[in-house]
Backbone as a chain_set.jsonl record, in Angstrom:
{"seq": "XXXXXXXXXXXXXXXXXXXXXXXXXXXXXXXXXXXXXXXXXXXXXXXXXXXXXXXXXXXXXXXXXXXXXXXXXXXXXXXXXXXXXXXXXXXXXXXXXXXXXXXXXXXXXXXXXXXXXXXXXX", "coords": {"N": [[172.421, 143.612, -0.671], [174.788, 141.621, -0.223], [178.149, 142.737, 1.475], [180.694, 141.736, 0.134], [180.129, 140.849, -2.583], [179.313, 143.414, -3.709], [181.435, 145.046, -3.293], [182.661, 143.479, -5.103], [181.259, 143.418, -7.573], [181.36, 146.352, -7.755], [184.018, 146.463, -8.659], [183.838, 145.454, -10.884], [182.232, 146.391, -12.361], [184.078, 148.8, -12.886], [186.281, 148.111, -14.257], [185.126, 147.202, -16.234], [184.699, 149.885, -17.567], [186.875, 150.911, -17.909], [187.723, 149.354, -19.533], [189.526, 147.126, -19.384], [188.4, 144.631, -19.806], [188.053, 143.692, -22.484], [189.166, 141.896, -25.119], [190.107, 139.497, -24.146], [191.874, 136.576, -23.375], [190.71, 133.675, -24.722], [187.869, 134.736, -25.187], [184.448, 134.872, -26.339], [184.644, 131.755, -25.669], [183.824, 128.717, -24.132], [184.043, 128.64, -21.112], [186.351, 126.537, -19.27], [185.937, 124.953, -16.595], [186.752, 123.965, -13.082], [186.405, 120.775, -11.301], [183.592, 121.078, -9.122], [181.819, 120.38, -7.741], [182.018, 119.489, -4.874], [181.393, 121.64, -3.476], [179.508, 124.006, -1.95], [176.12, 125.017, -4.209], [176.203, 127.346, -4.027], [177.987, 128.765, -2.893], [180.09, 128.367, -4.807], [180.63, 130.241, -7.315], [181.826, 132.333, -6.195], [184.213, 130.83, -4.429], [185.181, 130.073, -6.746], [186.3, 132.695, -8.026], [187.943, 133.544, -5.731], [189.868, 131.348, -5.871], [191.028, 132.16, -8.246], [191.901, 133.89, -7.865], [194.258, 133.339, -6.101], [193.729, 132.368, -3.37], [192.953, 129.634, -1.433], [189.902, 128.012, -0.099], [189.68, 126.673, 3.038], [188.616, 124.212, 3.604], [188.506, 123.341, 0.974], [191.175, 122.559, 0.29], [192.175, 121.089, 2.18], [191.015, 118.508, 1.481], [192.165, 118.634, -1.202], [194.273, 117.712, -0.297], [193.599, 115.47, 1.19], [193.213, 113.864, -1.019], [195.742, 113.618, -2.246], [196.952, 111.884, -0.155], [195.3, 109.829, -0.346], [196.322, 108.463, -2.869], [198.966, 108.099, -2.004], [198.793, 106.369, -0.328], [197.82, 104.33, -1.415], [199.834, 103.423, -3.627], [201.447, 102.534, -2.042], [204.206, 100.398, -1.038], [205.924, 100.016, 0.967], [205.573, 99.267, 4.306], [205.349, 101.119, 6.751], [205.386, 103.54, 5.157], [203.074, 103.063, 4.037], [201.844, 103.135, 6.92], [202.436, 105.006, 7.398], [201.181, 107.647, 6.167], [198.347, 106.333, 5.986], [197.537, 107.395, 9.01], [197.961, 109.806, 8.438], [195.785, 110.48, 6.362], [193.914, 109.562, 8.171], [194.289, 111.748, 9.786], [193.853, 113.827, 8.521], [191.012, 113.828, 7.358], [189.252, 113.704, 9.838], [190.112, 116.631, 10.63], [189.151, 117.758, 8.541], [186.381, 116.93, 8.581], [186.023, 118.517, 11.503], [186.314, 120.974, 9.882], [183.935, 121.19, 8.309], [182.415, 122.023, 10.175], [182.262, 124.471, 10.465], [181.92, 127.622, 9.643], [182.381, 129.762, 7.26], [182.226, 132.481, 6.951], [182.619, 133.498, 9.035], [184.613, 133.193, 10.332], [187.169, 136.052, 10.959], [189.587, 136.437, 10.3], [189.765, 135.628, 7.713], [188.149, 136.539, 6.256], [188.129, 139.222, 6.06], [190.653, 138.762, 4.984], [189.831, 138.33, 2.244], [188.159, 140.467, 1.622], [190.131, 142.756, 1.902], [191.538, 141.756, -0.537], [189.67, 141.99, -2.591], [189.382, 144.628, -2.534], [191.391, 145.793, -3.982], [193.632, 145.481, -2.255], [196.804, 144.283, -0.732]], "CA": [[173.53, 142.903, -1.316], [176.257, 141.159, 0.69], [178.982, 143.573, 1.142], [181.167, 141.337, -0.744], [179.314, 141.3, -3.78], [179.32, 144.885, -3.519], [182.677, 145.412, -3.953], [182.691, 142.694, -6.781], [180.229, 144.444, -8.722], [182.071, 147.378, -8.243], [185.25, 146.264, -9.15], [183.808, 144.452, -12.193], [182.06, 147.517, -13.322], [185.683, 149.692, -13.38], [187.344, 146.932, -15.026], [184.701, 146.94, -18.033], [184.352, 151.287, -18.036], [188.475, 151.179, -18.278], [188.247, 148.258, -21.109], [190.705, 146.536, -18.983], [187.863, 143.367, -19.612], [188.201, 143.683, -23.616], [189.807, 141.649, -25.828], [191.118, 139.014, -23.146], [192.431, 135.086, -24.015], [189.469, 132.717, -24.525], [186.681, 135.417, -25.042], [183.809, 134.29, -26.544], [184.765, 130.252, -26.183], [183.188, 128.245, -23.094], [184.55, 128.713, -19.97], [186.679, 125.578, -18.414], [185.077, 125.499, -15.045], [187.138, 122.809, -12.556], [185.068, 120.12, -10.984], [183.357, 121.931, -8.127], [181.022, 119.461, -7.17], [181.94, 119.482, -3.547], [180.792, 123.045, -3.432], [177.676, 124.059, -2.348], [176.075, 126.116, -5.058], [175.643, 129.061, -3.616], [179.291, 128.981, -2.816], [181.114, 128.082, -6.136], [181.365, 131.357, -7.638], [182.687, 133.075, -4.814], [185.258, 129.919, -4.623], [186.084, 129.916, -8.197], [186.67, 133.809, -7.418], [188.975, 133.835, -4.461], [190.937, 130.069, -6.618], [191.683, 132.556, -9.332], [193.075, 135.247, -7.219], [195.673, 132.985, -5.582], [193.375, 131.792, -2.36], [192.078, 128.341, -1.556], [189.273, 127.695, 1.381], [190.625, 126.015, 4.08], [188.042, 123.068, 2.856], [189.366, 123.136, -0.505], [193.054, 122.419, 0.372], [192.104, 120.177, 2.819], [190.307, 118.124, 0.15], [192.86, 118.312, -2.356], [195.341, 116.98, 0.753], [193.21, 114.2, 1.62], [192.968, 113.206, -2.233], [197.019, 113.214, -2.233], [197.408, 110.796, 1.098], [195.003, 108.807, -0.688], [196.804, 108.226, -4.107], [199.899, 107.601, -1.452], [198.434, 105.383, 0.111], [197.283, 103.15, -2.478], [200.75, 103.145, -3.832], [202.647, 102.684, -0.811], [205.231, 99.222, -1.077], [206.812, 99.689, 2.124], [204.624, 99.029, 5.826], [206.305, 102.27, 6.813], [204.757, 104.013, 4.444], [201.672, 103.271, 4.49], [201.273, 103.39, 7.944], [202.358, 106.789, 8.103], [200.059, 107.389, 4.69], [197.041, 106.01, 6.721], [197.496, 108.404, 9.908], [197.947, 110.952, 7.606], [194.982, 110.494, 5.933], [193.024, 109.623, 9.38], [193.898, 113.177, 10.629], [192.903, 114.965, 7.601], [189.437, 113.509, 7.547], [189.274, 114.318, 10.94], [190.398, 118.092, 10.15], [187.637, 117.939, 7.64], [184.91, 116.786, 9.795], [185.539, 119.405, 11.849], [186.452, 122.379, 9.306], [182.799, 121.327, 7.977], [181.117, 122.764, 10.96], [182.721, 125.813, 10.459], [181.105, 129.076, 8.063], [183.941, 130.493, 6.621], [182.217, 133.706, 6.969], [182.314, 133.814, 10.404], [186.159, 133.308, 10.262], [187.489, 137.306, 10.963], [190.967, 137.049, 9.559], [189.479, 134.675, 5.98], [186.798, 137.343, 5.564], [189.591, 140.54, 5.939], [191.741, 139.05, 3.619], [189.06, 138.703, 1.219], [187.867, 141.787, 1.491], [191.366, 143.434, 1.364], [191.58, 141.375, -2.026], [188.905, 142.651, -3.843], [189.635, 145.906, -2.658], [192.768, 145.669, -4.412], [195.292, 145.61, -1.77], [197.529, 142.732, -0.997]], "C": [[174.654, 142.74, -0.296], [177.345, 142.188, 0.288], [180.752, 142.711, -0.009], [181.334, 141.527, -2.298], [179.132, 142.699, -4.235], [180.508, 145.37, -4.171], [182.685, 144.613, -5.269], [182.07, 143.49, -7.843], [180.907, 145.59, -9.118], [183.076, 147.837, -8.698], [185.098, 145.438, -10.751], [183.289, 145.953, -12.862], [182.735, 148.848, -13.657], [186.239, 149.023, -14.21], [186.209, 147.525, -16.314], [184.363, 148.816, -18.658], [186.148, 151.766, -18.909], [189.08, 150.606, -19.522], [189.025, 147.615, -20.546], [189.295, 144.779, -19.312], [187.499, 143.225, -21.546], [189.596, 142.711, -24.531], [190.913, 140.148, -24.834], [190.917, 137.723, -23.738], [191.175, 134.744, -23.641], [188.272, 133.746, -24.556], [185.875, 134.806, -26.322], [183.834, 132.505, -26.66], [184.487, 130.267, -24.3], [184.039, 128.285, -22.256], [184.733, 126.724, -19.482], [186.523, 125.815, -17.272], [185.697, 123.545, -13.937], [185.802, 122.246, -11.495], [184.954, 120.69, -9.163], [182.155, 121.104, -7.409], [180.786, 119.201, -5.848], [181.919, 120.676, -2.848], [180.042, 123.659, -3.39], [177.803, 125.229, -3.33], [176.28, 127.164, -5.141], [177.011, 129.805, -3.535], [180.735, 129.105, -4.028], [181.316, 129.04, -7.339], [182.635, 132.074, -6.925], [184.186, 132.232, -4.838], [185.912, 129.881, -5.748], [186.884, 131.964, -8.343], [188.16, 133.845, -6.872], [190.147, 132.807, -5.257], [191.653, 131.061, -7.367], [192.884, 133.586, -8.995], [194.456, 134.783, -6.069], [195.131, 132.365, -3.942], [192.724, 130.279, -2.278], [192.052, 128.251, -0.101], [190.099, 126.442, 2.187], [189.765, 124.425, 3.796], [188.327, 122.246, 1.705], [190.133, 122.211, -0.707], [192.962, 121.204, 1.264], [191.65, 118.804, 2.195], [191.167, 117.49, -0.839], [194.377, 117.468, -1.508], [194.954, 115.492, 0.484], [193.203, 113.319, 0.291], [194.792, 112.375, -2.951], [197.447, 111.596, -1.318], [196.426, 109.766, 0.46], [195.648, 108.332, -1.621], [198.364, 107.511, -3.143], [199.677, 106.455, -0.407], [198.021, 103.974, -0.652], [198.314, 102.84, -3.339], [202.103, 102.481, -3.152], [203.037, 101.437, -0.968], [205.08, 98.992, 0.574], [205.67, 99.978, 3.057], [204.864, 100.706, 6.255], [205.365, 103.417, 6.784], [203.189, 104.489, 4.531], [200.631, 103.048, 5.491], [201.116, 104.761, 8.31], [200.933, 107.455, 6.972], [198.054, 107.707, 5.735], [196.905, 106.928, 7.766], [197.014, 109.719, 9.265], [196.447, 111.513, 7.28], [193.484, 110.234, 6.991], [192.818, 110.993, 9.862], [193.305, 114.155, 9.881], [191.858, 114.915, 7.17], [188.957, 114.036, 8.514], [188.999, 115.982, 10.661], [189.073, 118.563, 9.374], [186.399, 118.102, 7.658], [184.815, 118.216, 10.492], [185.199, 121.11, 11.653], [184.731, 122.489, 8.957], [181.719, 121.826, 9.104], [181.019, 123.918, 11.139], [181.695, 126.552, 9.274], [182.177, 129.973, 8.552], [183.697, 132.109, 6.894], [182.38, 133.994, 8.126], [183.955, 133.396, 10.876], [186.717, 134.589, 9.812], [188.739, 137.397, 9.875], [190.447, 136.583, 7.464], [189.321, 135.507, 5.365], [187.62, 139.01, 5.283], [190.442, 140.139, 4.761], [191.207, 139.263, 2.441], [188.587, 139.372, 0.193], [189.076, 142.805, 0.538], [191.916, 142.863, 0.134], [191.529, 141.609, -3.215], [188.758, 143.94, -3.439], [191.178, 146.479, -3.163], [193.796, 145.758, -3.299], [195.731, 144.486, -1.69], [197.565, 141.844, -2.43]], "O": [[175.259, 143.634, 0.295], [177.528, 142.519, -0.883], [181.584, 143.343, -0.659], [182.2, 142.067, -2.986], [178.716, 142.869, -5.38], [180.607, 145.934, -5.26], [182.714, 145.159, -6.372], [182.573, 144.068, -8.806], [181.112, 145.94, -10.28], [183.32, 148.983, -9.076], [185.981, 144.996, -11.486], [183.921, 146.524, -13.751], [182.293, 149.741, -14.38], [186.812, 149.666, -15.09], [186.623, 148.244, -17.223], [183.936, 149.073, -19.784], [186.475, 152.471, -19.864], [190.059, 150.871, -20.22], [189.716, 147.178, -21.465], [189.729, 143.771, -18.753], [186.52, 142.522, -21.796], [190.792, 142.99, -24.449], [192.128, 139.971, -24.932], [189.982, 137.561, -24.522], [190.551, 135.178, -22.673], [187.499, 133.443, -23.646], [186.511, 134.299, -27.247], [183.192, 131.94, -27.545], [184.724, 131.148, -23.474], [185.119, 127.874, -22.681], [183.831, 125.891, -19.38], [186.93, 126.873, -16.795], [185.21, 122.423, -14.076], [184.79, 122.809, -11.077], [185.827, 120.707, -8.295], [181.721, 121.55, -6.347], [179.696, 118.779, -5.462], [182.382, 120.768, -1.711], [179.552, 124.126, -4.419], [178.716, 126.041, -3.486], [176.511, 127.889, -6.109], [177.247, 130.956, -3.902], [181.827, 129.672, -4.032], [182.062, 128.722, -8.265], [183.841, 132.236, -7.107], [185.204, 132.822, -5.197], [187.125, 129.677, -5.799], [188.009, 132.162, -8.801], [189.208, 134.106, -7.462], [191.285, 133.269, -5.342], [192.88, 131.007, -7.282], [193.985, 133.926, -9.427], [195.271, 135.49, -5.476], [196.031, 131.896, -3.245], [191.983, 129.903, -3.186], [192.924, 128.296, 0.767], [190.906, 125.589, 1.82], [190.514, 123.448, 3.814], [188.378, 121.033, 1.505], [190.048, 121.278, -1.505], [193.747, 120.286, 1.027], [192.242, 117.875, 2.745], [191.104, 116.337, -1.266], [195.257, 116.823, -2.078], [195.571, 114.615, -0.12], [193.189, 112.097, 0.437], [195.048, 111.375, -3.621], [198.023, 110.589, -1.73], [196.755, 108.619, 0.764], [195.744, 107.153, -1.278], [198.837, 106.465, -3.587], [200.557, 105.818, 0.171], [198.01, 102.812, -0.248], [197.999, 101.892, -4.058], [203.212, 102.115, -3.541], [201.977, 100.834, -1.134], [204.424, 98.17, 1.212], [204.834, 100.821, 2.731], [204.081, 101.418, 5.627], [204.788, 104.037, 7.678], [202.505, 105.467, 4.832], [199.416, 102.871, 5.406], [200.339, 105.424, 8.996], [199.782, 107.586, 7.388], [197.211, 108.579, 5.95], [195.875, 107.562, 7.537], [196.034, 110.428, 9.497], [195.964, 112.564, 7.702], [192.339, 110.585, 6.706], [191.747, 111.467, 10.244], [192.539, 115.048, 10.242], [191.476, 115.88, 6.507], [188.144, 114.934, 8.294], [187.879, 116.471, 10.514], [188.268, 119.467, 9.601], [185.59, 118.876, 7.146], [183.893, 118.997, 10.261], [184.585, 121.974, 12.278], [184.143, 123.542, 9.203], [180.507, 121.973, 8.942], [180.12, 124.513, 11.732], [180.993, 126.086, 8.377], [182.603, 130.55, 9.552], [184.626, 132.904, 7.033], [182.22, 135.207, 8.268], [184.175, 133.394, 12.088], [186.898, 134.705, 8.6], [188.846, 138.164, 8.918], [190.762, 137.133, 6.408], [189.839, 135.714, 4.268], [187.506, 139.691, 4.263], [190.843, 140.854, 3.843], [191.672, 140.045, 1.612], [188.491, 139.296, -1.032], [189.099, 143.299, -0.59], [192.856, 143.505, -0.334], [192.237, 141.606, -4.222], [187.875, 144.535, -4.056], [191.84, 147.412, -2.709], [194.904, 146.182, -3.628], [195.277, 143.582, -2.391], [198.124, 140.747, -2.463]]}, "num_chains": 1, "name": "protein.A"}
């Protein structure tokens, strides 16, 4: 078991010996689950994980950037605008391209904070 998962497990199975996982908002009704689609599978726990606890992958954010500079771009009036708009949105594709060659796990400080997460500190 990934040492990740490890701790998860073991932090999920204190939470439900303490009852701290009893009686909480929305229990038994379907889980709202945001659209994760650009997430490989394997990944979109883990991601919906780390979202809840106040982190977002450097893919993520980048993502939810590029989705902004587009909406500003497609509004933009002034030349100005949506020249700067367009750059904008050139470099954070860019950024994207090359965050995607990356594995997040293999990023020291990502994988520390992580860790130090779900080991309750920070």
């Amino acid at each position: 078991m990934d040492p990740i998962e490890a701790i998860a497990e073991r932090r999920i199975r204190e939470a439900i010996e303490l009852g701290k996982l009893e009686n909480l908002p929305g229990a038994g009704k379907p889980l709202k689950l945001d659209d994760d689609s650009q997430v490989p599978p394997e990944l979109r726990a883990a991601y919906r994980v780390l979202k809840n606890a106040g982190f977002l992958p450097p893919e993520v954010e980048l993502r939810r950037e590029i989705r902004e500079a587009e909406d500003l771009l497609r509004s933009a009036i002034d030349v100005g605008v949506s020249d700067r708009a367009q750059r904008r949105l050139e470099y954070l594709r860019l950024r994207l391209s090359v965050a995607g060659r990356k594995d997040l796990r293999l990023q020291k400080d990502y994988y520390e904070a992580v860790c130090d997460r779900l080991e309750g500190g920070a």
